[in-house]
C-alpha positions in Angstrom: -5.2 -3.0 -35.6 -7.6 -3.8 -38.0 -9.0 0.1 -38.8 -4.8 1.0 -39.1 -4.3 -1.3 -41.8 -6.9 -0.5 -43.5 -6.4 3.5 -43.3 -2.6 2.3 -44.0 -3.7 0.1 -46.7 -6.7 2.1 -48.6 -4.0 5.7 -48.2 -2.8 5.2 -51.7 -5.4 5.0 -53.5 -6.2 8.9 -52.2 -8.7 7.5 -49.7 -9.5 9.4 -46.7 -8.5 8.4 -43.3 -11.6 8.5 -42.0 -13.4 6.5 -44.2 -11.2 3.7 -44.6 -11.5 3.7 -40.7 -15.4 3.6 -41.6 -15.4 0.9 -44.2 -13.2 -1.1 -41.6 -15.9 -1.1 -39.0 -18.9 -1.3 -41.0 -16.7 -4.8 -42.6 -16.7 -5.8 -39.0 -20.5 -5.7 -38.6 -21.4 -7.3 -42.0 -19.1 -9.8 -41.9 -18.7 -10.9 -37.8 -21.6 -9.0 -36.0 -24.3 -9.5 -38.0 -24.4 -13.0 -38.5 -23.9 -13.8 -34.9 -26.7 -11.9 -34.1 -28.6 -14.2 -36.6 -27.5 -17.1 -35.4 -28.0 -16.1 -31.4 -32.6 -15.9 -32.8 -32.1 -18.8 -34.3 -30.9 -20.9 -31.3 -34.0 -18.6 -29.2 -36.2 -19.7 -31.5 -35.2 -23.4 -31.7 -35.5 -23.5 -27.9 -38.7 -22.4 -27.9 -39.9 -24.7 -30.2 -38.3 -27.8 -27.7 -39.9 -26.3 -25.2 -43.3 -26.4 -27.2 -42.6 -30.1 -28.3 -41.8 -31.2 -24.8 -45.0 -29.7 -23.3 -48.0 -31.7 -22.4 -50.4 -29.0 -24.0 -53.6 -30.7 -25.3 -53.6 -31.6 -29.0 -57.1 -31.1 -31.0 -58.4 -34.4 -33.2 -60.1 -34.2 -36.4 -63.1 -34.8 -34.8 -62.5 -31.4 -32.7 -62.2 -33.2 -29.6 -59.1 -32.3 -27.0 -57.1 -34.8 -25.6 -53.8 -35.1 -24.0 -50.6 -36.6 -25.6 -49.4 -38.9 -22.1 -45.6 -38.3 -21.5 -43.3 -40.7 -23.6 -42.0 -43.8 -21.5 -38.5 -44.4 -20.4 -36.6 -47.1 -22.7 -36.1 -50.1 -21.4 -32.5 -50.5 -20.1 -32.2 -54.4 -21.0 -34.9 -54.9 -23.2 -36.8 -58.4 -24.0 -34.2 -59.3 -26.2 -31.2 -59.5 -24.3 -32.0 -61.5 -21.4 -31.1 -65.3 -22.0 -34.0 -67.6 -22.1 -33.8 -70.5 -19.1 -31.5 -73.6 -19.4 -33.0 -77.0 -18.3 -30.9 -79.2 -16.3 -29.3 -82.5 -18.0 
Protein backbone atom coordinates (compact mmCIF):
# COMPACT_ATOMS: atom_id res chain seq x y z
CA UNK A 1 0.00 0.00 0.00
CA UNK A 2 2.45 2.21 1.11
CA UNK A 3 5.24 1.60 -2.04
CA UNK A 4 1.74 2.17 -4.54
CA UNK A 5 1.17 5.54 -3.30
CA UNK A 6 4.23 6.54 -3.39
CA UNK A 7 5.00 5.20 -7.12
CA UNK A 8 1.28 6.79 -7.64
CA UNK A 9 2.30 9.83 -5.85
CA UNK A 10 6.09 10.56 -6.96
CA UNK A 11 4.71 9.56 -11.12
CA UNK A 12 4.24 13.19 -11.91
CA UNK A 13 7.08 14.56 -11.16
CA UNK A 14 8.71 12.12 -14.01
CA UNK A 15 9.98 9.78 -11.25
CA UNK A 16 10.60 6.24 -11.96
CA UNK A 17 8.53 3.42 -10.76
CA UNK A 18 11.06 1.79 -9.35
CA UNK A 19 12.63 4.22 -7.37
CA UNK A 20 9.76 5.66 -5.82
CA UNK A 21 9.13 1.97 -4.82
CA UNK A 22 12.90 2.31 -3.38
CA UNK A 23 12.64 5.54 -1.55
CA UNK A 24 9.33 4.06 0.00
CA UNK A 25 11.23 1.14 1.57
CA UNK A 26 14.34 2.72 2.46
CA UNK A 27 11.60 5.57 4.37
CA UNK A 28 10.40 2.46 6.13
CA UNK A 29 13.83 1.49 7.49
CA UNK A 30 14.88 5.05 8.57
CA UNK A 31 11.95 6.07 9.97
CA UNK A 32 10.26 2.51 11.68
CA UNK A 33 13.11 -0.08 11.50
CA UNK A 34 15.93 1.52 12.51
CA UNK A 35 14.93 2.99 15.59
CA UNK A 36 13.44 -0.05 16.94
CA UNK A 37 16.35 -1.80 16.45
CA UNK A 38 17.96 0.99 18.63
CA UNK A 39 15.77 0.91 21.12
CA UNK A 40 15.56 -3.27 21.31
CA UNK A 41 20.17 -2.67 22.51
CA UNK A 42 19.18 -0.29 24.61
CA UNK A 43 16.64 -2.40 26.73
CA UNK A 44 19.68 -5.47 26.36
CA UNK A 45 21.91 -3.28 27.68
CA UNK A 46 19.84 -1.85 30.48
CA UNK A 47 19.18 -5.44 31.57
CA UNK A 48 22.45 -6.20 31.77
CA UNK A 49 23.36 -3.51 33.78
CA UNK A 50 20.34 -4.76 36.58
CA UNK A 51 21.66 -7.79 36.37
CA UNK A 52 25.25 -6.35 37.26
CA UNK A 53 23.60 -4.17 40.08
CA UNK A 54 21.68 -7.05 41.57
CA UNK A 55 24.73 -9.34 41.82
CA UNK A 56 26.67 -9.98 44.88
CA UNK A 57 30.09 -9.61 43.00
CA UNK A 58 32.82 -8.33 45.43
CA UNK A 59 33.38 -4.63 45.46
CA UNK A 60 37.25 -3.37 45.85
CA UNK A 61 37.88 -0.47 48.79
CA UNK A 62 40.23 2.27 48.57
CA UNK A 63 42.43 0.53 50.61
CA UNK A 64 42.44 -2.43 47.79
CA UNK A 65 40.92 -4.76 50.02
CA UNK A 66 37.68 -6.99 48.61
CA UNK A 67 34.71 -7.32 50.37
CA UNK A 68 31.24 -8.31 49.77
CA UNK A 69 28.16 -5.93 49.60
CA UNK A 70 25.49 -8.35 51.93
CA UNK A 71 22.07 -8.55 50.08
CA UNK A 72 19.70 -5.55 50.98
CA UNK A 73 17.03 -6.42 53.70
CA UNK A 74 13.37 -6.83 53.16
CA UNK A 75 11.24 -3.55 54.35
CA UNK A 76 9.57 -3.82 57.17
CA UNK A 77 5.82 -4.39 56.44
CA UNK A 78 4.48 -2.42 59.68
CA UNK A 79 7.33 -0.55 60.66
CA UNK A 80 8.08 1.02 64.27
CA UNK A 81 5.97 3.69 63.67
CA UNK A 82 2.66 2.40 63.11
CA UNK A 83 2.06 0.18 65.87
CA UNK A 84 0.19 1.93 68.80
CA UNK A 85 2.15 2.33 71.93
CA UNK A 86 0.26 0.36 75.10
CA UNK A 87 -2.80 1.85 77.04
CA UNK A 88 -2.79 1.63 80.86
CA UNK A 89 -5.86 0.70 82.46
CA UNK A 90 -8.06 3.45 84.44
Amino acid sequence: MREGAAALLLSPYAVPTGAAVDASLVWFVFAMLLPAALGALWLVAERAKSRVRKSDEPIREADGALTRVPPPLPPNALGTESVAPHCEVG
